[in-house]
N, C-alpha and C positions, 0 to 999 in steps of 0.2 A: 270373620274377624275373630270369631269367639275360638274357633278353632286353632287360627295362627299364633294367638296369645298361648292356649295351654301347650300349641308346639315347643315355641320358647323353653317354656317353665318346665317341661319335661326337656329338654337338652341342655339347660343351666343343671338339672339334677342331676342328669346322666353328669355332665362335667365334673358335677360336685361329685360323684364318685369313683370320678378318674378312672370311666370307663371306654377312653377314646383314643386310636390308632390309629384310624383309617375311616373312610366312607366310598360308598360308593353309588352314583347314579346311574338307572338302567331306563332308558326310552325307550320301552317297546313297541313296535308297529302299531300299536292301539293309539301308542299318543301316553301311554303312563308311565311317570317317572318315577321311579322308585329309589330311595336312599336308604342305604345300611350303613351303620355304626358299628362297628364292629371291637370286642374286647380291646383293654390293652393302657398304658398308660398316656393319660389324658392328658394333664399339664405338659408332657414332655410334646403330644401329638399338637397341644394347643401353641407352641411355640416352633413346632417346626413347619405347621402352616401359616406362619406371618406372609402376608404378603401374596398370596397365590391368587384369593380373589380380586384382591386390589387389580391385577395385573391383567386378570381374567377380565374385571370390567374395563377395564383400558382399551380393551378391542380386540384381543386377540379370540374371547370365551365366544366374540360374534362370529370370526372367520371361522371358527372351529365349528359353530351351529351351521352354518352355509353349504363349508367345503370338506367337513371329514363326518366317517360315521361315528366314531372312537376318540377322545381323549383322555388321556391316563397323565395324569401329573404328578411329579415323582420330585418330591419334596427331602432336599439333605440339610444338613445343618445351617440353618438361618437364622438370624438374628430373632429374640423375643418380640413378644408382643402385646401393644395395652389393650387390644381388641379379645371380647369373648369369643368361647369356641362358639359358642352358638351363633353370636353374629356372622361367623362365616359361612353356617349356613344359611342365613337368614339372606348373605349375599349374594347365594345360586336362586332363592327364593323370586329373591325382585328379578332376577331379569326374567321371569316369566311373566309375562303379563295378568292382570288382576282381573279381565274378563276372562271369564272361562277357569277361574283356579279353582280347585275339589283340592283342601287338604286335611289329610287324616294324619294322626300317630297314634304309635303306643309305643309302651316305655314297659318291658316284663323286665326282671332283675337278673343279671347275666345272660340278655338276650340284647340282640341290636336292635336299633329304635329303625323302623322305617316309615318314609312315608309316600304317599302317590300323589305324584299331580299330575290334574287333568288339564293336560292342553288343547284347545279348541280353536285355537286362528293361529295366523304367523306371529311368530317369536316378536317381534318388531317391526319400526317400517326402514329402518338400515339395512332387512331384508331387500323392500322392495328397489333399494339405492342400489343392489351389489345385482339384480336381476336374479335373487330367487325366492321363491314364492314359499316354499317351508322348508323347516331346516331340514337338516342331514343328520346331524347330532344323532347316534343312538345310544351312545354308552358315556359316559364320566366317570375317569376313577380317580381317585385320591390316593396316591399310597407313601409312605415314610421308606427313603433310603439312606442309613448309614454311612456307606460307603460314598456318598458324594457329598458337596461343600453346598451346593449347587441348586437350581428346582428349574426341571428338564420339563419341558411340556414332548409328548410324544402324542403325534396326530398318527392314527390309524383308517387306512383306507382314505386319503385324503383324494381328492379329484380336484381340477381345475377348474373355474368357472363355464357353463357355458356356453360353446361356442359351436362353429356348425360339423365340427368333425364329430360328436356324439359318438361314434363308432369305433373310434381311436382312442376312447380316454382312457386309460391305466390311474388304477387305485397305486397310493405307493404311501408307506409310511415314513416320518419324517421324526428326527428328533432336535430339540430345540431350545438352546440356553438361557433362559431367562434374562441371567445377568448380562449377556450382551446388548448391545445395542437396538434392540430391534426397537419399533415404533407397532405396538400390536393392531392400532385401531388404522394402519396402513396396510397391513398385510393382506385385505382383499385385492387392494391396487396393484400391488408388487406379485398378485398370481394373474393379472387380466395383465401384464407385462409378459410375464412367462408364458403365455399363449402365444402373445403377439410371438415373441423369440421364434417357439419351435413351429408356426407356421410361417413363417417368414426362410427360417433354413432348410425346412420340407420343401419350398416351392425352387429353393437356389441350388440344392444340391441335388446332381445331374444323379441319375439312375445308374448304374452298373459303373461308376466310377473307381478309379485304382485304387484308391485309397480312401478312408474314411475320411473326410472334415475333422478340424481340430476344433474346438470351439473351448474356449478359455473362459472360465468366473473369473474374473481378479477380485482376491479381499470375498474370496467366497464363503469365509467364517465356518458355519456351519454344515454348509454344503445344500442346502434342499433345494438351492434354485440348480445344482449342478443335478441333483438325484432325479430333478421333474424331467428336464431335458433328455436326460439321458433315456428317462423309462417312456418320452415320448417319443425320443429320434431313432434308439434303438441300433443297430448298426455300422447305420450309415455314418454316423460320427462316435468321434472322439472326444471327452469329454476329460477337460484337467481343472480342478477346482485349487485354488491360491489363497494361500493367507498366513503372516506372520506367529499366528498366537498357537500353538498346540493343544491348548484344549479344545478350541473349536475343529482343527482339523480331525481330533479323534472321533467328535461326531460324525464328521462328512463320512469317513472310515466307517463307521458303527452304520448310518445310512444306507451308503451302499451296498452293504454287505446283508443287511438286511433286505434288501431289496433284492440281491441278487443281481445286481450292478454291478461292471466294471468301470469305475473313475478313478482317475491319477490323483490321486492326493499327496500338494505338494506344499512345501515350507518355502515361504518366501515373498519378497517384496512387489509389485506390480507383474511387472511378464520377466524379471528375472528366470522364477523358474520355468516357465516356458521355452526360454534359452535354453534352460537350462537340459533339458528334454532332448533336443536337437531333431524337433519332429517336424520342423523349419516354419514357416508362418503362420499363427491361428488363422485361420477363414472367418471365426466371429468369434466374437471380444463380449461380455458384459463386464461392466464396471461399474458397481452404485456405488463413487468415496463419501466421508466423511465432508458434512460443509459444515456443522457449526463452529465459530469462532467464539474462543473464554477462555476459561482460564481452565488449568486439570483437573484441580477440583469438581468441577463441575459433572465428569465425562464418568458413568458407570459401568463400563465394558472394560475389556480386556488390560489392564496395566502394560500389555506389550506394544500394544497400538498407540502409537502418538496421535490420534485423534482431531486433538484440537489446535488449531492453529492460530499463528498471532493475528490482532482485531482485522489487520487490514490484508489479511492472506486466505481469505475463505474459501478462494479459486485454486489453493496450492496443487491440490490433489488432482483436479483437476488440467493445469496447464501442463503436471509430469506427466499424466496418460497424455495428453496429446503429444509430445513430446519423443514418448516413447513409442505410442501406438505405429506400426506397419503393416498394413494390408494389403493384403492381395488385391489385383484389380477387380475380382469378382466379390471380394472379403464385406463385411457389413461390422459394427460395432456401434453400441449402446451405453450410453454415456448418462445418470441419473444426473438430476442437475435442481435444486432447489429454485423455486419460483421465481424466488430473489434475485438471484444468481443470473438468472440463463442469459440477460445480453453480454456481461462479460463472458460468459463462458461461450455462447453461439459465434463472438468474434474471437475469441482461442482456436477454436475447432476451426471455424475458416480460415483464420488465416494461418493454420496448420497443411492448407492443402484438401481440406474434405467438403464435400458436399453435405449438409444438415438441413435433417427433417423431423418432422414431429409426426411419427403413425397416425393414420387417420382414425386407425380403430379405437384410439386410447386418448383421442382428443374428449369425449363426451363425460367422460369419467369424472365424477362428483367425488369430491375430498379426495384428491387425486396425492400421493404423499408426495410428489415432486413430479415433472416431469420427465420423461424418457426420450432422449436426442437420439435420434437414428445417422451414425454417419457412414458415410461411403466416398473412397479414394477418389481426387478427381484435382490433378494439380493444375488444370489448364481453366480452371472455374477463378471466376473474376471474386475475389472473398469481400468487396462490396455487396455485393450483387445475392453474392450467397446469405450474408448477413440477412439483408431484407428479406428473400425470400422467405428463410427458417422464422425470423420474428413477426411473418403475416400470419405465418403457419401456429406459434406459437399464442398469436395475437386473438384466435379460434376458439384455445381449449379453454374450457369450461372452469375449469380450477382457475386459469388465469383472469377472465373476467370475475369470476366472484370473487377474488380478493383484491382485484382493479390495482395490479401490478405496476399496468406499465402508464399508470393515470399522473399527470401533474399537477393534478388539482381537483378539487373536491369535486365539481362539473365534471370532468371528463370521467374521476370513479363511478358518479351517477350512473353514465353514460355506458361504462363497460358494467354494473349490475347489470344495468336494463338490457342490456345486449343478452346476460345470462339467463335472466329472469322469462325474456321474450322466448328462450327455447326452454324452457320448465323445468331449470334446474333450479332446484330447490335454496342451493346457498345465496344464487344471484336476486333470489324473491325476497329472501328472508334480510338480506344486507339492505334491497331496493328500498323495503319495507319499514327497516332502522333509519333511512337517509331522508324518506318522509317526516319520519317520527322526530327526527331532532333539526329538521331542514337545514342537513347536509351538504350543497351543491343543488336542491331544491327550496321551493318554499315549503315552509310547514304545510303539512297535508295530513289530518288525522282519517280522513277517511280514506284516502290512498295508501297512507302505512295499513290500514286494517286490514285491506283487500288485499294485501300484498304478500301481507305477513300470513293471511288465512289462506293462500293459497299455498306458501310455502308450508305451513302445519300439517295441511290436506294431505305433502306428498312425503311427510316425516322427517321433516327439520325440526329439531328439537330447540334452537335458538330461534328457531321463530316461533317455539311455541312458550319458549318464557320472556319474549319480548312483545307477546300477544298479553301474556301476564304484568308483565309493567304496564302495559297500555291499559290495560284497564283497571288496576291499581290506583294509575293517576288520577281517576275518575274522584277517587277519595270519597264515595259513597258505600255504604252495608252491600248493596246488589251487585257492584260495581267488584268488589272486594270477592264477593262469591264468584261470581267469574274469572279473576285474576288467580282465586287458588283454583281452581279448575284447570285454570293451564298449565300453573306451575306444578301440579300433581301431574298431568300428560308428562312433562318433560323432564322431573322429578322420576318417575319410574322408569323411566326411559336413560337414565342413568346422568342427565345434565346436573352437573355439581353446583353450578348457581340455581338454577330450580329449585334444588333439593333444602338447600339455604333458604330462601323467597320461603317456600313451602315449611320450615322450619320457623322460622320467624312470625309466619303466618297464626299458626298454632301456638306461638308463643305467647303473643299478643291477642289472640281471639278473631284479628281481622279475617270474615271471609269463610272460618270454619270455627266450630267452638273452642274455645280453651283451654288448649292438653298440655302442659308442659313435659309428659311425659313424651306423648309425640311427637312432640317439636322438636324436642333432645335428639329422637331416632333420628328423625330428618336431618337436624343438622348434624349427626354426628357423620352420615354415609355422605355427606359434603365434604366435611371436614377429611374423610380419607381418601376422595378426589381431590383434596390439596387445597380448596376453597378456603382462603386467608379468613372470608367475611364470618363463615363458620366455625371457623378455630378461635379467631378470638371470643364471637360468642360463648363458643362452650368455657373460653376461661372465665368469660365473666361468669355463667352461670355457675360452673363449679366455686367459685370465689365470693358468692354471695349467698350461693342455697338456694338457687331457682328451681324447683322442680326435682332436688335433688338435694343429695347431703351435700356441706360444704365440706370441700378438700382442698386446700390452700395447695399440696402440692400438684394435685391433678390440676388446679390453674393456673399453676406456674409451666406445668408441660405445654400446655393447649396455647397459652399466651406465646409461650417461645415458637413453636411452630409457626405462629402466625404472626411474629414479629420479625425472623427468618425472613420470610417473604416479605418483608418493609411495610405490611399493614403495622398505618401512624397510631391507633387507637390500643392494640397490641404492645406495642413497643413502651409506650406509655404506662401502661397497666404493669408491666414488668416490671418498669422501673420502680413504682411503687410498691411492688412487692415484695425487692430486695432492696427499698428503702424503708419498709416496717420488716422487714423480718418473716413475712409470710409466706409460706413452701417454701420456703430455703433455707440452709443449714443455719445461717446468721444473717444478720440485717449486713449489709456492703454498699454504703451510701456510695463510693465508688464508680461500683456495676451500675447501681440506679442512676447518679448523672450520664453515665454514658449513654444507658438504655433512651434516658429524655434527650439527650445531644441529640442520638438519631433521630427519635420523633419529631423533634423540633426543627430540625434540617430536610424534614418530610413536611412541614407544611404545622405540624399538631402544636393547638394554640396552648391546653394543659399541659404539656410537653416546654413550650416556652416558659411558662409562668414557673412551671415547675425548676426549672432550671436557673433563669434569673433569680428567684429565691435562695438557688445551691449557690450563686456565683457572690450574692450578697452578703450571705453567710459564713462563706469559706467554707461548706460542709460538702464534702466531694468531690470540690475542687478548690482550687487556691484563691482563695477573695479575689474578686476582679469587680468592682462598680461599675464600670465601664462595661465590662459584660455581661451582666445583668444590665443595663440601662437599657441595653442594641435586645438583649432580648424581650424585656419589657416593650420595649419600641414595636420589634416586632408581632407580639400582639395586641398591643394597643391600635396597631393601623389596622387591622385583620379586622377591629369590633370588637374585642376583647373589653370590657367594663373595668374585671380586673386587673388587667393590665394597662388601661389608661388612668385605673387610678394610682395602681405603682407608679407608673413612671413619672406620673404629677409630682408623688413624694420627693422622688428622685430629685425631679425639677427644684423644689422648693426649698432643700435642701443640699444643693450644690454636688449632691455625688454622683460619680458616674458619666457627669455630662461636660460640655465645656464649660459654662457659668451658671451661678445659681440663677435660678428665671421664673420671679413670681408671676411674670406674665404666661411662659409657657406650661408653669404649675396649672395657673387659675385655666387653661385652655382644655389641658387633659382631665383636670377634677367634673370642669362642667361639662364633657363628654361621658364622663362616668355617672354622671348624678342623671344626666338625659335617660340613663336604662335603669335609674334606678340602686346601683348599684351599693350595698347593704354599709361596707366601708369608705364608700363615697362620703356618703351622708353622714355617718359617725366623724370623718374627717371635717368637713364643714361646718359642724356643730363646733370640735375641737378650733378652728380657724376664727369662726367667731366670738369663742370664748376668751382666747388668745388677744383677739381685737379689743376687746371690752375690756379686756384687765390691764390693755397696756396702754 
């Protein structure tokens, strides 16, 4: 620990003297990783790393430990950032696990800072989820390019998971756009997909044939799923990879070319350019489209892609490939399809004419990012009949049971956990285990949620190991508390953003571990850059009052808005009174602040009502309304509000805001507020009977 700290404090100094450009990690077959800093200007290198780990923990830095030996991440002009340079490495730090760390620095003056860790076991147990037992990982580089807008991860030597062909794998490097679309903590699933593909066309395509196979990506973006295929089918096909946007196609280009690959790279809309080709039918199709449904806002990839579709059209992309699609009769095509999604889209696909199946090899897959429709031409197939079939087949995988998709009701969810649960997949134990815990479609069972959820932790579910931490939480004793950060530290390092919080808060408070505000802040803050609402607004309070830290009104006002953003009511609240006194903001905006409480208060937030009936009372903010203040006085008065059942008594007794004056329903709300006690209760009652006496 004493070591990790002076690491810090020597790479805040290093920052302090804007002596950073680049860094690099080197894993050597020993197991030691080393990092270099290298000269160079620091502030400019600290902003153009925004964001790289962020994205790195998201899941792609895991697929990259798994399935490449080399990543180089090539970082162009990005947006600033409120994060120190050193947190970011402090955030290659945590994903190494804290059994087994050895770390050393030093810091010489115009020299880079390095240091070694020693790793001793597997990376994580996400390892054991993907079937591999230590990483591959040997290199990490960091490096600044000008010339791009952009931050390109480039996988070097990357391999497929594996599987029984060992013999056949081809290393192939891949380059990879960040700012697309991708889902990184899916990307082990989307290469145990790319296996299935090119064993599946190995086995269909005849030997010494005329002509090669056409095999089509549509919407192949960047190209890597076109690059694997190719550097594993080799020959025997023809590979044309699709997609409207041109910066992505120039990576597929930039791929293959590096690989030494020939693939078609074409511009264009679904199998347009395959027409367009005139190389007459693909033999096999992949197609993953877009399914989420919002608004455009929302969608961070390509500005060329329309993406997002209206609320009740999430199958659009969808029903055009079936639509379009034409297969040969020997032909196959791979259709991605959101969990959600797949009965509508399994009855698209049939009664399009095709036969649909779900691979048996890609059934078992845990945190599967969607499933994978296998279809094949068959117009004399009853599409009843077919329906059923695919949705028993669907009714199987692993993914589908733990999230109890196709459940109508809390009993039947039960019902598909336990299904998951009974073959030891980790999500269906961990969910089995929560439906215990809050008797879900079960009765309450705390010793069956224990058992449940400890078997799920066993196999490296990290939601059951901070659901193991509520569970023992609850307990609400010192011993009980020691345990519950215990777990939340397990799954807290393991990169769970509610852990990390639980575990922040923990520390804030003293429950469980002693009393650091300092570490609590750490905690909570690598929460808060998983997007964790409960630890963003923490940090504004803390920066808004001086917990632990100097008070900075405007650094509470960023951390509050983040987490007000995402409709955290306590957030949204705190805002408002921020820019109702004046704090971290250019001027007070009584305005902004009614709106900020409108939303809290339309989220349920009781100080949020009160706050607001008070604005409507006053005409401050908004336009006097007593009436609207009364409805929201009302509305925390029913909630429990003391406060507000003693406003509303006012209200009552005094004819405003309501239909008639009502000393009866005054005297109702006053002695609901005097029942808690209530400080102006009582000052009013005193006032009533002084009132009574003198008249």
């Amino acid at each position: 620990q004493l070591a990790f700290q002076l690491f810090r404090h020597r790479v805040a100094a290093l920052v302090a003297m804007r002596h950073v450009i680049s860094l690099a990690f080197v894993i050597a077959s020993t197991g030691t990783l080393t990092c270099a800093i290298e000269p160079g200007s620091g502030v400019e290198a600290r902003d153009q790393l925004n964001g790289v780990f962020a994205a790195l923990s998201a899941g792609f830095y895991r697929s990259a430990m798994m399935y490449c030996e080399e990543l180089e991440v090539i970082i162009g002009a990005t947006e600033g950032s409120r994060h120190s340079f050193e947190d970011y490495i402090v955030d290659v730090a945590d994903h190494i696990p804290s059994s087994g760390l050895a770390l050393q620095g030093d810091l010489l003056e115009n020299s880079p800072l390095r240091i070694d860790f020693q790793v001793q076991a597997p990376v994580g147990p996400w390892e054991l989820r993907a079937g591999c037992r230590r990483p591959k990982l040997r290199r990490l580089t960091l490096r600044k390019d000008n010339h791009t807008s952009e931050r390109v991860f480039r996988c070097l030597r990357m391999a497929l998971p594996p599987r029984t062909d060992q013999a056949e794998q081809r290393l192939v490097t891949l380059n990879l756009d960040t700012s697309r679309a991708y889902n990184w903590i899916r990307f082990p699933g989307y290469l145990h997909w790319t296996s299935h593909l090119i064993e599946t066309i190995k086995a269909a395509v005849a030997v010494g044939q005329p002509k090669p196979a056409l095999v089509a990506d549509l919407g192949g973006g960047s190209g890597w799923l076109s690059v694997l295929l190719k550097a594993h089918l080799g020959d025997c096909c023809e590979v044309v990879c699709t997609d409207i946007a041109d910066d992505a196609l120039q990576l597929a280009k930039q791929d293959a070319e590096e690989n030494g690959l020939q693939i078609l790279v074409e511009r264009g809309d679904l199998f347009e350019p395959v027409h367009r080709l005139g190389r007459g039918l693909a033999q096999f199709v992949f197609f993953n489209p877009p399914q989420v449904p919002g608004v455009v806002g929302q969608w961070r990839g390509s500005p060329d892609v329309a993406l997002l579709t209206p609320e009740n059209e999430a199958t659009l992309f969808h029903a055009r490939f079936c639509r379009g699609l034409d297969l040969p009769a020997d032909g196959v095509a791979w259709l991605g399809v959101n969990w959600e999604l797949l009965p509508e889209v399994i009855d698209l696909c049939c009664a399009s004419g095709f036969v649909v199946s779900v691979p048996a090899s890609l059934r078992d897959l845990s945190s599967a990012p969607s499933a994978l429709l296998e279809l094949r031409p068959n117009l004399q197939a009853d599409a009843k009949e077919c329906v059923q079939q695919a949705m028993e087949q669907v009714g199987t995988c692993a993914e589908y049971q733990v999230r109890g998709v196709g459940a109508a009701n809390e009993i039947q969810r039960v019902q598909s956990y336990r299904a998951a649960a009974d073959r030891g997949i980790p999500g269906g134990q961990a969910n089995l285990g929560i439906a215990y815990a809050m008797g879900q479609g079960v009765e309450v069972d705390v010793m069956a949620s224990s058992r449940w959820l400890h078997r799920a932790a066993a196999r490296g579910s990290e939601d059951a190991e901070f659901q193991l931490g509520r569970l023992y939480a609850s307990h609400g004793n010192p011993r009980h508390f020691q345990a519950a950060a215990r777990w939340f530290r397990k799954a807290a390092e393991h990169g769970h953003a509610q852990s990390q919080a639980s575990l922040g808060f923990a520390y804030m408070s003293g429950q469980g571990v002693p009393q650091d505000s300092v570490e609590g802040v750490r905690w909570l803050s690598r929460a808060a850059k998983s997007g964790d609402a409960r630890a963003l607004a923490t940090l504004g309070e803390i920066y808004a009052n001086g917990i632990g830290l100097p008070q900075d009104d405007m650094q509470a006002v960023a951390w509050y808005r983040q987490a007000a953003l995402q409709g955290d009511v306590m957030a949204q609240t705190n805002l408002g009174l921020m820019y109702a006194e004046g704090r971290g903001v250019p001027e007070a905006d009584v305005e902004k602040a009614a709106a900020w409480f409108c939303k809290a208060a339309e989220g349920g937030g009781i100080s949020a009502m009160l706050n607001l009936g008070a604005m409507y009372e006053s005409g401050e903010g908004v336009p006097e309304d007593n009436a609207a203040a009364a409805s929201w006085y009302a509305k925390a008065a029913e909630q429990g509000s003391a406060e507000g059942q003693r406003s509303l008594a006012v209200m009552h007794f005094e004819g405003r805001g309501v239909e008639y004056e009502s000393g009866e329903e005054g005297a109702f709300w006053l002695s609901k507020a005097l029942q808690q006690g209530e400080v102006g209760a009582l000052e009013m009652l005193d006032n009533l009977k002084q009132a009574s006496e003198d008249g």
